[in-house]
N, C-alpha and C positions, 0 to 999 in steps of 0.2 A: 887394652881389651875393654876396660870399664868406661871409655871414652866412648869406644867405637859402639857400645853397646847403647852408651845412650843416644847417640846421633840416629843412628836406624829408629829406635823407639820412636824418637820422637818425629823422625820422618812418615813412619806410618801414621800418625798420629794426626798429621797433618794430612795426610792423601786423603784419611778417610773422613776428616770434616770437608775436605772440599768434596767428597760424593755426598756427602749427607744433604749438604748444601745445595748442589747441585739435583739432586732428589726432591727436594723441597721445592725447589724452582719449577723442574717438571710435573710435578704433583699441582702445584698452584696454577701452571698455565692450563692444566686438562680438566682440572675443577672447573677455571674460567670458562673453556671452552665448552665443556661439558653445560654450566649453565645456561650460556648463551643460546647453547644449541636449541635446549629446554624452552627456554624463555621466545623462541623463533617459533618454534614446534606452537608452542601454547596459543602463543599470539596470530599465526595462521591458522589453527583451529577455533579461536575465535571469532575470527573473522568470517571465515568460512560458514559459522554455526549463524553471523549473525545477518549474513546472505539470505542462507537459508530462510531466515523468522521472517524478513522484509519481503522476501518472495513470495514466500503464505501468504501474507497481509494484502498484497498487492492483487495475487492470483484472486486471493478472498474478496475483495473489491471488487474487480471487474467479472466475477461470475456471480454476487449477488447484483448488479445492475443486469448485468444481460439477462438473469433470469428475470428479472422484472421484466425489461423489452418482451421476452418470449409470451409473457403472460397479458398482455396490453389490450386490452380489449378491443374486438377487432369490427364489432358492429356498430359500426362511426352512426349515431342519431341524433338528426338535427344539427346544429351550431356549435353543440357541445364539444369540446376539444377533449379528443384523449392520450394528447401528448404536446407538451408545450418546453422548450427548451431555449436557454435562454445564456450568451457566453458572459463568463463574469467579468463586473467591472472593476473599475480600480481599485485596488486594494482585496478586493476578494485572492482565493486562493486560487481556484477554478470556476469552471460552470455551473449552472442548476437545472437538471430536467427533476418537471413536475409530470405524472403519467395517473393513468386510471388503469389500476391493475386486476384483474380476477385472482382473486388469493381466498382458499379454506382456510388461511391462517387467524385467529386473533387477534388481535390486538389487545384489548381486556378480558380479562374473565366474566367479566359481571356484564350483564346486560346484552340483547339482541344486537346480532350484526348481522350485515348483508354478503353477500362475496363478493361485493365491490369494494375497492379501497385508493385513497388517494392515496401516491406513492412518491417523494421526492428524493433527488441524493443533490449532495451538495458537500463542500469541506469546511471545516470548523477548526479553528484553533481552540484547544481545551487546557484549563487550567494546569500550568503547573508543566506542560508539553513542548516539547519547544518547535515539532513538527503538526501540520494541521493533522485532523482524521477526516475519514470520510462519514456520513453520517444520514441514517436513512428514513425518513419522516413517514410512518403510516399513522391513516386517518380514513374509519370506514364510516366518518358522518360526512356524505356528498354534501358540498354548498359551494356559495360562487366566492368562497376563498378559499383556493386551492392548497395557497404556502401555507396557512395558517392552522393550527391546532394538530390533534395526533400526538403521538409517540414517538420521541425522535431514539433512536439507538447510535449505538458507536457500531461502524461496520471493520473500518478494519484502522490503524495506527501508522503513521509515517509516511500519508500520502501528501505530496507534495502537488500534485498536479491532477485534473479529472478534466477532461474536455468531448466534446460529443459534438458531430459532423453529422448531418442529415441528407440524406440522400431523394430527390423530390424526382426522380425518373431522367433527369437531363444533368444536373451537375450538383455537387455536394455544396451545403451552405452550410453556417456557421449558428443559423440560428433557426427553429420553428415556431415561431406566433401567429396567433389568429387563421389558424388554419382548423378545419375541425379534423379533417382526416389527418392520419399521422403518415410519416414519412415511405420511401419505400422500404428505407432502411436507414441505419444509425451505426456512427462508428465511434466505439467505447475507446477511450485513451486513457492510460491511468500511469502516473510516476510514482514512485516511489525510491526512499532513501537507502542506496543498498549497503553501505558502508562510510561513516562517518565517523571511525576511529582517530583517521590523522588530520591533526591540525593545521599542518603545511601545506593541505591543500584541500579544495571543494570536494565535499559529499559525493561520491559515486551513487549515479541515478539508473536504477533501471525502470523501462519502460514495456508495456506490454497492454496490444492494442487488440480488437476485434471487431468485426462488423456483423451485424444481426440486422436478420432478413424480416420485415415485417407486411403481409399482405391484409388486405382491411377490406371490408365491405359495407357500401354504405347503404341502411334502413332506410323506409320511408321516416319521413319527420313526423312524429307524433300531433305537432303542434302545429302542421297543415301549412308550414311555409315550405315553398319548392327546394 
């Protein structure tokens, strides 16, 4: 009897470390998964959130150029160009249109201004950044160098691409020079990076376009050329 007594003991003894064990096992695999799951969840609300920012940036871009187009001054006098556009060259990021824009806005506090302003966008690569930005040059002292001086700001982060199509009544071209009148219309293209978390493979780009309508009327020439 004191045999048999110890055999059972010691048989339960043993069933119940293989549950225990067996407990431990499944406990460890649903942590795991439990993590995993966590760490999927997090990493797609990541991403998701970081869609969102690039889309802002993006959106933010091309509705600070078009409101410039909207605002372009539209009583073409003389020779003077109030919109000059120009696609970029090698090494650049994108293109540069330079515009003459009516803006109440500022640019400094101190001292007389007009509500004329030259108006440039163009992309920059900025220190420290590893994507260009887009970047918007106001300048309300009129003179015959356009790109030059003003206030450049950062407009929006992580624009990879800015290209602009002009529309001259017959077919769209790539470029506006030496034209004084400006186009009939202009078509804003702007990329940007919308996700760049994995390394296995290229940046997800989105892209997001618009064309503005611009009608113009031309002054007489002050300066008595036809």
């Amino acid at each position: 009897m004191i045999q048999t007594t110890r055999i059972q003991k010691s048989t339960r003894t043993a069933f119940t470390l293989v549950e225990l064990l067996l407990a431990i096992t499944i406990s460890g695999l649903l942590v795991v998964s439990a993590v995993s799951a966590v760490r999927s969840l997090t990493s797609a609300r990541e991403s998701v959130d970081r869609r969102g920012q690039r889309l802002c940036q993006a959106r933010q871009a091309i509705e600070c150029v078009t409101s410039a187009l909207r605002n372009i001054r539209r009583d073409v006098q003389g020779d003077d160009p109030v919109l000059v556009g120009r696609p970029g060259d090698r090494g650049e990021p994108g293109d540069r249109i330079d515009l003459l824009v009516i803006d109440q806005r500022r640019c400094r506090p101190e001292g007389p201004e007009s509500d004329q302003q030259e108006t440039s966008f163009s992309l920059a690569t900025l220190p420290g950044r590893e994507y260009p930005a887009l970047l918007c040059r106001r300048d309300h002292a009129l003179d015959d160098e356009p790109e030059d001086g003003g206030l450049a700001t950062v407009v929006a982060e992580g624009i990879i691409d800015l290209s602009f199509e002009y529309y001259d009544g017959d077919q769209w071209q790539r470029e506006w020079v030496e034209q004084p009148a400006p186009p009939r219309a202009v078509r804003v293209t702007v990329a940007a990076v919308a996700d760049d978390s994995r390394l296995d493979r290229k940046p997800d780009v989105l892209t997001l376009s618009t064309v503005v309508a611009i009608g113009a009327t031309r002054q007489p020439n002050p300066r008595g050329n036809p």
